[in-house]
Chimera marker file (.cmm) of the C-alpha trace (Angstrom):
<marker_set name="trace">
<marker id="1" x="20.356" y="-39.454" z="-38.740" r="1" g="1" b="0" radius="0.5"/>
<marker id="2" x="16.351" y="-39.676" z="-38.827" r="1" g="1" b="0" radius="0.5"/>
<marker id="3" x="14.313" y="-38.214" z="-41.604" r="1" g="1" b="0" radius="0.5"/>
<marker id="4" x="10.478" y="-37.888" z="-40.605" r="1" g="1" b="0" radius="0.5"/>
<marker id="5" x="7.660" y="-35.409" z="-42.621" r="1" g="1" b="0" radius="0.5"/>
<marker id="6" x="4.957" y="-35.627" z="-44.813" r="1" g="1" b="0" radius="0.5"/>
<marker id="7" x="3.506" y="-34.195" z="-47.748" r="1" g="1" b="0" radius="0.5"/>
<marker id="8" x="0.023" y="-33.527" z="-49.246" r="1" g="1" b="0" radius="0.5"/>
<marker id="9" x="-0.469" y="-34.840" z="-52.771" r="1" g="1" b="0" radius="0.5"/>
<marker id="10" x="-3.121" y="-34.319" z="-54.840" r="1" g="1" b="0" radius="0.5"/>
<marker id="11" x="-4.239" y="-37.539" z="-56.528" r="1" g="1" b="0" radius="0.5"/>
<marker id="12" x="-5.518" y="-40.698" z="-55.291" r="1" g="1" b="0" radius="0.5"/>
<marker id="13" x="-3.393" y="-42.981" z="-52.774" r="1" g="1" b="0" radius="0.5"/>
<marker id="14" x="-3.817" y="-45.643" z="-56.203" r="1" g="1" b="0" radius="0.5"/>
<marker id="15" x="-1.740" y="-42.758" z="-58.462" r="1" g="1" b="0" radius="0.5"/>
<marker id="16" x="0.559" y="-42.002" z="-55.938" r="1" g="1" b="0" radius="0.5"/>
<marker id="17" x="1.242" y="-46.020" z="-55.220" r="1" g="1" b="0" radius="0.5"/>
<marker id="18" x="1.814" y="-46.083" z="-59.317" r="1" g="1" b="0" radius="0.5"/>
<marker id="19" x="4.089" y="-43.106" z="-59.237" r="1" g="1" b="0" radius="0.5"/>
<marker id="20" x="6.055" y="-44.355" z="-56.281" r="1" g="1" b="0" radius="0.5"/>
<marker id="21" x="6.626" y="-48.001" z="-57.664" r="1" g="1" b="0" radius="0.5"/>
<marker id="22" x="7.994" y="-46.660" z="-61.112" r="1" g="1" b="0" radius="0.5"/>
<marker id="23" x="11.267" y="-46.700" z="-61.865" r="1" g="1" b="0" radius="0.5"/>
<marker id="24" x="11.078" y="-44.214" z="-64.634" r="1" g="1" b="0" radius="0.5"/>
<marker id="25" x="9.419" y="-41.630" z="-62.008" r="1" g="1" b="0" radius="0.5"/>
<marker id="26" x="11.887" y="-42.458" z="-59.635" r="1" g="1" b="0" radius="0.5"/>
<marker id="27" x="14.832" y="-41.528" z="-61.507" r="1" g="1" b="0" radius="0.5"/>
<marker id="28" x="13.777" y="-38.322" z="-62.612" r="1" g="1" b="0" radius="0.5"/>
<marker id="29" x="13.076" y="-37.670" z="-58.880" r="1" g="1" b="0" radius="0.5"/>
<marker id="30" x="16.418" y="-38.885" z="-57.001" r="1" g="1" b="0" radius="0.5"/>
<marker id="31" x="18.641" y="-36.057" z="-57.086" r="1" g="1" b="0" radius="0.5"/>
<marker id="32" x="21.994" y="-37.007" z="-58.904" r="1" g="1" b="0" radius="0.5"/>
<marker id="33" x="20.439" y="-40.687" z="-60.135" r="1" g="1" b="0" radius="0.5"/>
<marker id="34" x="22.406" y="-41.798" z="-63.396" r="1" g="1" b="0" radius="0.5"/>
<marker id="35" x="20.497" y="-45.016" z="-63.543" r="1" g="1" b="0" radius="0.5"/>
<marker id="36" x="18.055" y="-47.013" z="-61.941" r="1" g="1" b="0" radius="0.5"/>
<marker id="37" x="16.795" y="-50.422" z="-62.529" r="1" g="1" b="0" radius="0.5"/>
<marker id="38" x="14.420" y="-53.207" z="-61.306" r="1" g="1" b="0" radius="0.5"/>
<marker id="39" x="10.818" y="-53.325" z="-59.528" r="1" g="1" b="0" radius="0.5"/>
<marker id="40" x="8.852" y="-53.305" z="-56.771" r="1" g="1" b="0" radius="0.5"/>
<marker id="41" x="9.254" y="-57.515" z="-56.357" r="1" g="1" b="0" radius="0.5"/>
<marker id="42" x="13.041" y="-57.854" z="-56.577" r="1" g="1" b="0" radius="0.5"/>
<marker id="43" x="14.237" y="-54.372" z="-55.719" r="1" g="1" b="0" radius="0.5"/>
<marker id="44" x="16.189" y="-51.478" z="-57.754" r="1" g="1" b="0" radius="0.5"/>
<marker id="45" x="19.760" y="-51.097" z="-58.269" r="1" g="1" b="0" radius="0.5"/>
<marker id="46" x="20.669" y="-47.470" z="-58.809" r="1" g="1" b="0" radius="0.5"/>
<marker id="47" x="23.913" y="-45.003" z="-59.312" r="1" g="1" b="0" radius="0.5"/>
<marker id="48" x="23.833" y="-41.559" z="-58.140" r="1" g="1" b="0" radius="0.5"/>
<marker id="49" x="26.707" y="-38.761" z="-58.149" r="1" g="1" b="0" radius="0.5"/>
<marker id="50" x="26.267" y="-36.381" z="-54.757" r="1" g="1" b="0" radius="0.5"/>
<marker id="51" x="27.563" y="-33.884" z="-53.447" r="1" g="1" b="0" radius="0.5"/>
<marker id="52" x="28.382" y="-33.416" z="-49.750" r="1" g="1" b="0" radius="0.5"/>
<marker id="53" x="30.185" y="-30.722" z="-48.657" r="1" g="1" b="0" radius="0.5"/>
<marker id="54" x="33.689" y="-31.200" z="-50.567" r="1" g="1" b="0" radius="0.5"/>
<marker id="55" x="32.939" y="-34.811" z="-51.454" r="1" g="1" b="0" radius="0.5"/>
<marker id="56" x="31.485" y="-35.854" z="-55.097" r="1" g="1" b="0" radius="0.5"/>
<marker id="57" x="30.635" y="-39.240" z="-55.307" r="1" g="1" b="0" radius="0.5"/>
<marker id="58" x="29.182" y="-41.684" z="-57.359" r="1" g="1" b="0" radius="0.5"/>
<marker id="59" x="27.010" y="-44.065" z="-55.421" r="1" g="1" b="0" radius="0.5"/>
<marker id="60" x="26.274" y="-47.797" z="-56.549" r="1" g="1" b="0" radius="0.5"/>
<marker id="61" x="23.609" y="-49.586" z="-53.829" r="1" g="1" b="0" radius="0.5"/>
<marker id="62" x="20.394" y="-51.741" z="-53.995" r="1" g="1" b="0" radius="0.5"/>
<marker id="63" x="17.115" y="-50.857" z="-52.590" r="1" g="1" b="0" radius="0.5"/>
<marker id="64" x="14.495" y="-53.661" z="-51.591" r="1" g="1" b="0" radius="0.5"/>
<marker id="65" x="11.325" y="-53.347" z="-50.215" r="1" g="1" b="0" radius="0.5"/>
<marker id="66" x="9.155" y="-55.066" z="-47.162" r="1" g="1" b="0" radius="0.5"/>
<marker id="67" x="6.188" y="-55.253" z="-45.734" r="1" g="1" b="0" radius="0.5"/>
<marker id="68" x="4.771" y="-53.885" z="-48.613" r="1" g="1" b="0" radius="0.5"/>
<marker id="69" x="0.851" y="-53.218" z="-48.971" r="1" g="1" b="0" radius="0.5"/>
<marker id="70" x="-0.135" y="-52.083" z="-51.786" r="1" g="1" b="0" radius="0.5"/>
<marker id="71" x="-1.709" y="-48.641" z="-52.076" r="1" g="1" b="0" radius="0.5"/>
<marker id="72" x="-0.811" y="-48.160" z="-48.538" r="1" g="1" b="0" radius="0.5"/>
<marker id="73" x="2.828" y="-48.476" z="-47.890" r="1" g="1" b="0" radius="0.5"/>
<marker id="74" x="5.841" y="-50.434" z="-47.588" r="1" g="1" b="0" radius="0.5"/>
<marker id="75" x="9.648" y="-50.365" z="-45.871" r="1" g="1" b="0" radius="0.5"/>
<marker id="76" x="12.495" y="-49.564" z="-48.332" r="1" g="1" b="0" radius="0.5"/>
<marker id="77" x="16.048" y="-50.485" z="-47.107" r="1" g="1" b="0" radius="0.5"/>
<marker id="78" x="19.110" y="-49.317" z="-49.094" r="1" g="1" b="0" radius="0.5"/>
<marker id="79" x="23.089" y="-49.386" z="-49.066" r="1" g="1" b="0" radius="0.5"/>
<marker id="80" x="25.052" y="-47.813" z="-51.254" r="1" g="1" b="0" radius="0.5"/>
<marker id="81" x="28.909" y="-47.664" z="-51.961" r="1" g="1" b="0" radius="0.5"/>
<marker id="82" x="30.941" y="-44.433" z="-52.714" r="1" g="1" b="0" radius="0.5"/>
<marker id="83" x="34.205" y="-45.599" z="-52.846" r="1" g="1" b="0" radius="0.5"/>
<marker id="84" x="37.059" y="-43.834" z="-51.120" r="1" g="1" b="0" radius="0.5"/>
<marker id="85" x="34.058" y="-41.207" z="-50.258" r="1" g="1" b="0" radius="0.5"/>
<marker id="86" x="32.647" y="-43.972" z="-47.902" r="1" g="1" b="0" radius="0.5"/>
<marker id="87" x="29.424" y="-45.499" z="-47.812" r="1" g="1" b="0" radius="0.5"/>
<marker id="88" x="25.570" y="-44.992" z="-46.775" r="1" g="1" b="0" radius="0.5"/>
<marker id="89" x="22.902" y="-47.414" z="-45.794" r="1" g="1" b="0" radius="0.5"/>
<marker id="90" x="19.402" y="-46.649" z="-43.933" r="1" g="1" b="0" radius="0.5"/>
<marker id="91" x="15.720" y="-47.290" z="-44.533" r="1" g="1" b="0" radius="0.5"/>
<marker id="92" x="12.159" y="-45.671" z="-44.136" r="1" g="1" b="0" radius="0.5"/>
<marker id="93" x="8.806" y="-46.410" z="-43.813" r="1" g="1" b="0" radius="0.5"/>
<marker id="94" x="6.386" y="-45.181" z="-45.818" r="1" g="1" b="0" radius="0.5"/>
<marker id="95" x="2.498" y="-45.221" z="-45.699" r="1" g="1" b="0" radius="0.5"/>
<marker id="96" x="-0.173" y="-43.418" z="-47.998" r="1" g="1" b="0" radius="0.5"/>
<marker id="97" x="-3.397" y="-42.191" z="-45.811" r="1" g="1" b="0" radius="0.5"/>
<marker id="98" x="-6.622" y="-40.681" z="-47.648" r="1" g="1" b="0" radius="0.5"/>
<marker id="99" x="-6.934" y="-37.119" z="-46.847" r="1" g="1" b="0" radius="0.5"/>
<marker id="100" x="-9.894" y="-35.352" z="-48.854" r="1" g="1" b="0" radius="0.5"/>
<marker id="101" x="-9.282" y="-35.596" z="-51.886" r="1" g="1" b="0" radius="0.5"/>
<marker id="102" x="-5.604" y="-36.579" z="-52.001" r="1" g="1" b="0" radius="0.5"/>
<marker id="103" x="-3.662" y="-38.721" z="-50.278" r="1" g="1" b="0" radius="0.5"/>
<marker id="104" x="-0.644" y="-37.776" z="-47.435" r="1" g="1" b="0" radius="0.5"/>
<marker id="105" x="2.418" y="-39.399" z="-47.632" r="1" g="1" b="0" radius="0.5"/>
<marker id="106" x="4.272" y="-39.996" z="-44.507" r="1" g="1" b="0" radius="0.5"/>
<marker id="107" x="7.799" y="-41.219" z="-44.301" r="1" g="1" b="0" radius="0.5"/>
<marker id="108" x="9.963" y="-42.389" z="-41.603" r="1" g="1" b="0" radius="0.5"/>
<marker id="109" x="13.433" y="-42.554" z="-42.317" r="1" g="1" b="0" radius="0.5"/>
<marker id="110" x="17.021" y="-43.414" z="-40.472" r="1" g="1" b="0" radius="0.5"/>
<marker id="111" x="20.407" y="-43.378" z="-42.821" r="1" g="1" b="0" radius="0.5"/>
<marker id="112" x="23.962" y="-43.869" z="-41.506" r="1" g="1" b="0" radius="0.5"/>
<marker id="113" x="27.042" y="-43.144" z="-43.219" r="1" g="1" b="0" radius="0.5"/>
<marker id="114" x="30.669" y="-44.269" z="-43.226" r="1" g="1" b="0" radius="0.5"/>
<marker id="115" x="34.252" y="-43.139" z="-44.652" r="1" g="1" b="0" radius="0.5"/>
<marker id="116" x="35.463" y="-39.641" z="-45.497" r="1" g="1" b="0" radius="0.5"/>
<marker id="117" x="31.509" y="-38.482" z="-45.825" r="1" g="1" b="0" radius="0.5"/>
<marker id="118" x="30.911" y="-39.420" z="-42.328" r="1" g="1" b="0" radius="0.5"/>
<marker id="119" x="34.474" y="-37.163" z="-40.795" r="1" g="1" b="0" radius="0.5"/>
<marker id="120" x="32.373" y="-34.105" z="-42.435" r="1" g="1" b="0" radius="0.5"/>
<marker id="121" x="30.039" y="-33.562" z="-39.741" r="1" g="1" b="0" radius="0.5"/>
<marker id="122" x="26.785" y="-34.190" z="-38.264" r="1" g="1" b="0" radius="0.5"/>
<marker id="123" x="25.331" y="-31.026" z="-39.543" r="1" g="1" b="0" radius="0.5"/>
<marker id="124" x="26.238" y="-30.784" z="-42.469" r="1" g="1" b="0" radius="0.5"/>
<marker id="125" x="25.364" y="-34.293" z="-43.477" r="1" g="1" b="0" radius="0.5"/>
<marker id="126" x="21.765" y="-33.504" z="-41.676" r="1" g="1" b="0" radius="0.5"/>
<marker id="127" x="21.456" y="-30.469" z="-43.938" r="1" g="1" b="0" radius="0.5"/>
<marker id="128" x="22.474" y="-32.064" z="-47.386" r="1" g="1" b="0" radius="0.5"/>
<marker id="129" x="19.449" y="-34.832" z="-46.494" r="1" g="1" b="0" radius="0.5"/>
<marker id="130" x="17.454" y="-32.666" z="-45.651" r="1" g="1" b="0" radius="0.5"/>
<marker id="131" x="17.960" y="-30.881" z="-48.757" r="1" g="1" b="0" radius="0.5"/>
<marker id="132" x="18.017" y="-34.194" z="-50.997" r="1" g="1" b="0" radius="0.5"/>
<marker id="133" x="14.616" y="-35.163" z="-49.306" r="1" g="1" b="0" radius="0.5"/>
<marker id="134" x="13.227" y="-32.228" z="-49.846" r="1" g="1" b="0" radius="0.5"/>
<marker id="135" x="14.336" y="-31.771" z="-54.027" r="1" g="1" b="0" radius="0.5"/>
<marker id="136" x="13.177" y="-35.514" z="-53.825" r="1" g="1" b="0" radius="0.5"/>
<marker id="137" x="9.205" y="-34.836" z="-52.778" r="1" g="1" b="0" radius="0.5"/>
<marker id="138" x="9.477" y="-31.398" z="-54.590" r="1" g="1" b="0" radius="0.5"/>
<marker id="139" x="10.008" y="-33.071" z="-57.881" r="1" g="1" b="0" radius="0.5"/>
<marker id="140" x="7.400" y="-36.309" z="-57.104" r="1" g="1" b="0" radius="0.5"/>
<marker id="141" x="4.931" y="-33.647" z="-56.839" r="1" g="1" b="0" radius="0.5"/>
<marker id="142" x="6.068" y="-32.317" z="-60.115" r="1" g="1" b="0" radius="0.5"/>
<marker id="143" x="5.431" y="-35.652" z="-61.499" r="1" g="1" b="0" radius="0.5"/>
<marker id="144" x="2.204" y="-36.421" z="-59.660" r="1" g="1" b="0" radius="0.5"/>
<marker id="145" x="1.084" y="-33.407" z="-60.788" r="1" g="1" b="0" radius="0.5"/>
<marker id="146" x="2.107" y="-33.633" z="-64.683" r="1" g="1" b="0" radius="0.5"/>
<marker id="147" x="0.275" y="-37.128" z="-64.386" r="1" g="1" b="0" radius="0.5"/>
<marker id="148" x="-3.107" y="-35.768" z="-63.198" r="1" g="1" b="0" radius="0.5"/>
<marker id="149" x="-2.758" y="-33.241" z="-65.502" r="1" g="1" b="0" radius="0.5"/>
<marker id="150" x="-2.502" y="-36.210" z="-68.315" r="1" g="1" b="0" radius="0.5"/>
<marker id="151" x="-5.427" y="-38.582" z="-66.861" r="1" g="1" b="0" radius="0.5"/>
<link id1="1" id2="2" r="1" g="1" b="0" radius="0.2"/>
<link id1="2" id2="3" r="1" g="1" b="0" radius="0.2"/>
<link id1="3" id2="4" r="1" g="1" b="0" radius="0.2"/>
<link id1="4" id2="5" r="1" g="1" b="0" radius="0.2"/>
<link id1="5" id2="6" r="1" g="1" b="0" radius="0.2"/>
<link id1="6" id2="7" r="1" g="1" b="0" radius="0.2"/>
<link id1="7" id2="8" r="1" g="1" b="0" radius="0.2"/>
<link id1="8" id2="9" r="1" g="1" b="0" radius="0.2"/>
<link id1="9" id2="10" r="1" g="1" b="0" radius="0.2"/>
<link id1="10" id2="11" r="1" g="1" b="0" radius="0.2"/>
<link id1="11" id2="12" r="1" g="1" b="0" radius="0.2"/>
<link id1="12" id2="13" r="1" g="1" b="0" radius="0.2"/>
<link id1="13" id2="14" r="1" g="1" b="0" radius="0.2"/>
<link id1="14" id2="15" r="1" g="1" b="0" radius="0.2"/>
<link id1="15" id2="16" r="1" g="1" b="0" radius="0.2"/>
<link id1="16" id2="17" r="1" g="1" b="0" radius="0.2"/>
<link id1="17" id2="18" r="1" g="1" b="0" radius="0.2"/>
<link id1="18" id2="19" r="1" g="1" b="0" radius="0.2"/>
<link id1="19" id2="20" r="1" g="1" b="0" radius="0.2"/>
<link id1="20" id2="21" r="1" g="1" b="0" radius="0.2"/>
<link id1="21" id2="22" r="1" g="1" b="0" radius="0.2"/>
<link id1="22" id2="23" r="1" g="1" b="0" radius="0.2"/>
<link id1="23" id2="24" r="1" g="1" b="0" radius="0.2"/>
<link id1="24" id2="25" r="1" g="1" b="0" radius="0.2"/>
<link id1="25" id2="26" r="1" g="1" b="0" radius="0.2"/>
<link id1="26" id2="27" r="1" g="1" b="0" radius="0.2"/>
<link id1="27" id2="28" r="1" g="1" b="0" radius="0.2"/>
<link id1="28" id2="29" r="1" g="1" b="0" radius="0.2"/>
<link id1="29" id2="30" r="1" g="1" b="0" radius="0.2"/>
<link id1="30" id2="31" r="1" g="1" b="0" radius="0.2"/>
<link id1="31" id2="32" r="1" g="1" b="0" radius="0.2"/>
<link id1="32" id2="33" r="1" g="1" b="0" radius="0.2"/>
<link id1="33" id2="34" r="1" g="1" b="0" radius="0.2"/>
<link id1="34" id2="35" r="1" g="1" b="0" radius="0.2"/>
<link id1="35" id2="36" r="1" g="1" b="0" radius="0.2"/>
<link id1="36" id2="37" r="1" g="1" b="0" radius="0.2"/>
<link id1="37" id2="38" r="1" g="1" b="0" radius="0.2"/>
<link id1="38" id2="39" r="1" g="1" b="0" radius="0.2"/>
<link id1="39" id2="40" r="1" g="1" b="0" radius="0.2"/>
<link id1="40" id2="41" r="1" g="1" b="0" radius="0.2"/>
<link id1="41" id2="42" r="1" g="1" b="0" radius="0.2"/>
<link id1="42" id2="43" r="1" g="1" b="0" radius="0.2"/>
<link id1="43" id2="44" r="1" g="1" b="0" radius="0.2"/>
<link id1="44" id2="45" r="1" g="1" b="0" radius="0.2"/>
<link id1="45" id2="46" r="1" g="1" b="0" radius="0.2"/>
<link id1="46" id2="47" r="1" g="1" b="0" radius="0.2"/>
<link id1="47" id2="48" r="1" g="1" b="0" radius="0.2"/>
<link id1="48" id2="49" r="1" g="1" b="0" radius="0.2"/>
<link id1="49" id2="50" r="1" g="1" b="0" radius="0.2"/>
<link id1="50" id2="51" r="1" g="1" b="0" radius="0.2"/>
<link id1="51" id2="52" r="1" g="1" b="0" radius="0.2"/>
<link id1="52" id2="53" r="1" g="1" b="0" radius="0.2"/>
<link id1="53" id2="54" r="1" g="1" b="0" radius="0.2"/>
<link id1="54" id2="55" r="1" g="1" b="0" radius="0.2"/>
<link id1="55" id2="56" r="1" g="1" b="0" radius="0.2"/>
<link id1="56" id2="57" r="1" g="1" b="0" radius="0.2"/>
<link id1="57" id2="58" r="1" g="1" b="0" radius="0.2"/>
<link id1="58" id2="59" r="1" g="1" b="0" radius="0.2"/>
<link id1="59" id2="60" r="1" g="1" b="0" radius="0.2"/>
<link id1="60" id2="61" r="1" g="1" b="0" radius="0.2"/>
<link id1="61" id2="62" r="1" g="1" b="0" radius="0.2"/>
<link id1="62" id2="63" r="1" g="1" b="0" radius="0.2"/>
<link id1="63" id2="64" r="1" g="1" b="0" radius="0.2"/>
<link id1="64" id2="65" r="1" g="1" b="0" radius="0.2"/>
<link id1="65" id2="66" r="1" g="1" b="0" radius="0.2"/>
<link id1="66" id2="67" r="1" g="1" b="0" radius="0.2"/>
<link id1="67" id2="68" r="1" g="1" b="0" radius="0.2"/>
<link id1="68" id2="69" r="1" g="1" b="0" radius="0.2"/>
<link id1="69" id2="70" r="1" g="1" b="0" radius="0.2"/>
<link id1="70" id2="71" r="1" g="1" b="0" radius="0.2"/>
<link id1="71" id2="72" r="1" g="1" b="0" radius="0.2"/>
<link id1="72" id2="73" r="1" g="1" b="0" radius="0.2"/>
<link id1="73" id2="74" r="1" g="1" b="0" radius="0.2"/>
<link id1="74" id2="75" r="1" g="1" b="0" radius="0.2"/>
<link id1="75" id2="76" r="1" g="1" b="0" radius="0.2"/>
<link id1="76" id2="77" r="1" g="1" b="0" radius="0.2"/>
<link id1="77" id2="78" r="1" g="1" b="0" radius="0.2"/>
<link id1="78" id2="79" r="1" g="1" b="0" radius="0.2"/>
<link id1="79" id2="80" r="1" g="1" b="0" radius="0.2"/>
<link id1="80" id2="81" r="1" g="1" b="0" radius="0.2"/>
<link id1="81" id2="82" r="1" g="1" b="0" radius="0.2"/>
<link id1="82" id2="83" r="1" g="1" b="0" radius="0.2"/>
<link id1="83" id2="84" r="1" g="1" b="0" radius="0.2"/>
<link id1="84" id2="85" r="1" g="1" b="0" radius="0.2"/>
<link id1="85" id2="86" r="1" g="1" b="0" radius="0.2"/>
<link id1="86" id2="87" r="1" g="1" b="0" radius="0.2"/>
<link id1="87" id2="88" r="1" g="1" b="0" radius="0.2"/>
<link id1="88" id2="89" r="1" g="1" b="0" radius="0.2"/>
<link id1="89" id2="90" r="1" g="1" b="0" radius="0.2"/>
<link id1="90" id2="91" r="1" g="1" b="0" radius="0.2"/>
<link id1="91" id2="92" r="1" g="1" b="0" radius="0.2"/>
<link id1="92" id2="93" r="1" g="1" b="0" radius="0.2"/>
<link id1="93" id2="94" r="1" g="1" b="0" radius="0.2"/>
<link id1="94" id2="95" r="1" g="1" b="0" radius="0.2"/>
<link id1="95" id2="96" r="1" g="1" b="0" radius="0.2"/>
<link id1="96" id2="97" r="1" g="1" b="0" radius="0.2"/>
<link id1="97" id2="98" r="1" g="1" b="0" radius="0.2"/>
<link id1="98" id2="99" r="1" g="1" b="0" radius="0.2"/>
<link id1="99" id2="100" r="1" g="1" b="0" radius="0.2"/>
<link id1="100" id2="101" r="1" g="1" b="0" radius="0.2"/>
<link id1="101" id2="102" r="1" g="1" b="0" radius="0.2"/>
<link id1="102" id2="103" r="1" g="1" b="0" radius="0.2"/>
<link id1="103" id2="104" r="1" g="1" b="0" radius="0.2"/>
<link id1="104" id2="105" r="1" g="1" b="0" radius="0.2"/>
<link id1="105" id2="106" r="1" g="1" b="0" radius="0.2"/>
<link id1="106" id2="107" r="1" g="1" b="0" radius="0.2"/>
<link id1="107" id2="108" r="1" g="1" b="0" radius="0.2"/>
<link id1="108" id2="109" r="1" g="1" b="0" radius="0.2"/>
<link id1="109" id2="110" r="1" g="1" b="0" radius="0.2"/>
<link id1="110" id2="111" r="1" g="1" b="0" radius="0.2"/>
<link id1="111" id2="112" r="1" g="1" b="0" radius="0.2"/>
<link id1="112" id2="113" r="1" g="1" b="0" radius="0.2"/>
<link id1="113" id2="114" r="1" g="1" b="0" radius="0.2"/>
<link id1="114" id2="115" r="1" g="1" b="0" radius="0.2"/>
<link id1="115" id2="116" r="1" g="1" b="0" radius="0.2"/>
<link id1="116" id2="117" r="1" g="1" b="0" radius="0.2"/>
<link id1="117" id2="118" r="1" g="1" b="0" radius="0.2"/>
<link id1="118" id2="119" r="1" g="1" b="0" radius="0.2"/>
<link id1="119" id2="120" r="1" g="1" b="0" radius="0.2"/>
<link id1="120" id2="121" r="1" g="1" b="0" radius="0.2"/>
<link id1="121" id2="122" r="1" g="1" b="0" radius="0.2"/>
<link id1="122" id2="123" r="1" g="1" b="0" radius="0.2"/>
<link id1="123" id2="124" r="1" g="1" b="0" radius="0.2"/>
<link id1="124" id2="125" r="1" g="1" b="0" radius="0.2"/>
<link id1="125" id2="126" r="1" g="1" b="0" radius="0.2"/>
<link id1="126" id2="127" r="1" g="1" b="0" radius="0.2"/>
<link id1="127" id2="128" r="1" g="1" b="0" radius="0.2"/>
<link id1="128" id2="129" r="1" g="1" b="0" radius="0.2"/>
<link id1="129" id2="130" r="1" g="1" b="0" radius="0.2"/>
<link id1="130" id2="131" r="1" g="1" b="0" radius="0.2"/>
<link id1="131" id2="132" r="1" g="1" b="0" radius="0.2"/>
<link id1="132" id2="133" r="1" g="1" b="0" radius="0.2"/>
<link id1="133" id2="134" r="1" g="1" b="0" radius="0.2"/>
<link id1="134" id2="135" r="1" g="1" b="0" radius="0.2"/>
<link id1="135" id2="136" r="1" g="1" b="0" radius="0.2"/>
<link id1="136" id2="137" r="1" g="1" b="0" radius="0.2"/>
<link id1="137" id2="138" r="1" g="1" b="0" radius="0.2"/>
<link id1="138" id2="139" r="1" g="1" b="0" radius="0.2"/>
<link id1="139" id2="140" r="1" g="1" b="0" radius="0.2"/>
<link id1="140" id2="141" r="1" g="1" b="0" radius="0.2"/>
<link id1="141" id2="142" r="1" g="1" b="0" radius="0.2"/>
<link id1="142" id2="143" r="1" g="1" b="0" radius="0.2"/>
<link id1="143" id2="144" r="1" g="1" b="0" radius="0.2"/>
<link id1="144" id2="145" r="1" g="1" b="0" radius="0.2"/>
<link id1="145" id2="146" r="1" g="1" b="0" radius="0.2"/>
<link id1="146" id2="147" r="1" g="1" b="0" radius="0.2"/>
<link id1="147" id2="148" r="1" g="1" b="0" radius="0.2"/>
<link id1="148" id2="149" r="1" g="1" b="0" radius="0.2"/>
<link id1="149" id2="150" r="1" g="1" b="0" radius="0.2"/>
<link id1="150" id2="151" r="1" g="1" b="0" radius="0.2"/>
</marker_set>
């Protein structure tokens, strides 16, 4: 499954860098993230309950990051384990470009999935990313927002 889109945010590529690369940000973003620990330099190991379809599961994985430029992007690689549910793994690229007065981020994503979440269908697997991603940037904007609002 690829993931590619963009959104406009309203800050500085530096603020949206900082927002990115914190792990209390990030938690309140990921939809269905219990916990989530580390940093930029050694990675992040999270839990997160989803919903697919039928399936509820909770999620243990690592993220780590590559490539990484600061203020301008890096690549993120994950796996995660769901018992009986199955499993997920994938990766994106993201970069941060100037654009007026705020900055676009543009992502570049592939996941794959394994076990009873991958039997439920192409579609509907599509969709509930789709949907994730979406709740994901939603709620970052939320946050860059409430920041500039604080500066």
């Amino acid at each position: 499954m690829k993931l590619v889109g963009e959104r406009l945010l309203e800050t500085s590529r530096h603020v949206v860098w900082r927002l990115l690369n914190d792990g209390e940000v990030l938690q309140r973003c990921i939809p269905g993230c219990e916990s989530l620990s580390g940093n930029l330099d050694d990675g992040y190991d999270a839990r997160v309950v989803l919903k697919i379809g039928p399936i509820k599961a909770r999620f243990t994985g690592a993220v780590t990051f590559s490539e990484v430029r600061p203020d301008e992007g890096y690549r993120i690689s994950g796996k995660g384990q769901g018992g009986v549910a199955g499993f997920a793994s994938g990766g994106a690229l993201v970069e941060l470009h100037d654009d007026g007065g705020g900055t676009r981020l543009v992502y570049n994503a592939e996941a794959q999935v394994g076990g009873k979440i991958a039997q439920l269908g192409a579609r509907l697997i599509d969709s509930t990313a789709r949907k994730l991603t979406e709740a994901f940037f939603t709620k970052f904007a939320e946050e860059v927002a409430a920041y500039e609002a604080h500066a």
